[in-house]
N, C-alpha and C positions, 0 to 999 in steps of 0.2 A: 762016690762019683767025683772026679776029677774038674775040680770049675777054676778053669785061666782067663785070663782075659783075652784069649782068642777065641772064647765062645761069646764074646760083643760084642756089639759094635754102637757108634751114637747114633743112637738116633733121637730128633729133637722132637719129633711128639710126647716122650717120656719124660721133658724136660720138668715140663708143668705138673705132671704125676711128682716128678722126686721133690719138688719144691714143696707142694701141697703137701704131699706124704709128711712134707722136715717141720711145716710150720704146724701140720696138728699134733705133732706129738712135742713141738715145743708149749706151743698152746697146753695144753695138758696136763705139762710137769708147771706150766706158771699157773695155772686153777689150782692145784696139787698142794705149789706148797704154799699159797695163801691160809690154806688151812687145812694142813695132813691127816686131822684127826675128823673131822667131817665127811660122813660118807657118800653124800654127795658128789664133791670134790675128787674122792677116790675112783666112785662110779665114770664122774666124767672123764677123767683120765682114762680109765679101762675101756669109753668107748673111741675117744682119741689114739689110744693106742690099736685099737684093732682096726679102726680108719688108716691108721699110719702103716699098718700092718699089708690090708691092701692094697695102698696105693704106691705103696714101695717097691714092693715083691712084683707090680701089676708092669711098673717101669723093668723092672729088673724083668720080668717074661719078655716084655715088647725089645730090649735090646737082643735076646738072644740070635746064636746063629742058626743054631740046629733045632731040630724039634726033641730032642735028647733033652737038653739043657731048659729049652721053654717050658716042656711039661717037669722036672726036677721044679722049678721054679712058680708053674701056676700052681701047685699044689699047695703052697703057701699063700697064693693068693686068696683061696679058698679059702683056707683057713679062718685067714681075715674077715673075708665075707660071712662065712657062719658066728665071726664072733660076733657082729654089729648089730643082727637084732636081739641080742642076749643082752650084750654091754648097756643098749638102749631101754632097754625094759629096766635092766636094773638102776640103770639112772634115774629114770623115769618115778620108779617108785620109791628111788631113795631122794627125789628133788619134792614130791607130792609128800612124805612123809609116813608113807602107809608100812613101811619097817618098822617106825620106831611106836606105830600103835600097836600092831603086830604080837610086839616083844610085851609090851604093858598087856596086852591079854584085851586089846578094846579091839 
């Protein structure tokens, strides 16, 4: 698929989508590398990233022109969306610690 930037246009409701979108995946990588070997840390990034994921792709749908290019583009949205309740679980149980009992056999 052919994507120009004459299939764009501004629009400023998306403004606050691509800012959010920019600040949790900076957020992310700064949890990340406080401590890269913690998998918590890792977790939380992987759900910052799929947050960042939707809400990017979500801007990027809402500027398009045609309906060609928006559906090209919600399909990513999606994407994102399906990763957030994964990425949250797995934070969730790698913040609670239930992996690392898990792995010792308790």
């Amino acid at each position: 698929m052919n994507q120009t930037l004459d299939n764009f246009f501004y629009n400023p409701y998306v403004l606050l989508h691509g800012i959010i979108g920019t600040l949790f995946l900076l957020l992310g990588v700064f949890v990340f590398v406080q401590n890269r070997g913690a998998l918590s840390n890792i977790s939380y990034l992987l759900v910052c990233i799929s947050i960042s994921i939707w809400l990017l792709f979500d801007a990027v749908t809402m500027s398009s022109t045609n309906e060609t290019t928006a559906l090209f583009w919600a399909r990513f949205v999606y994407l994102g969306a399906c990763l957030i309740p994964a990425s949250m679980y797995f934070f969730s149980v790698a913040w609670v610690g239930l992996i690392n009992e898990k792995k010792r056999g308790g």
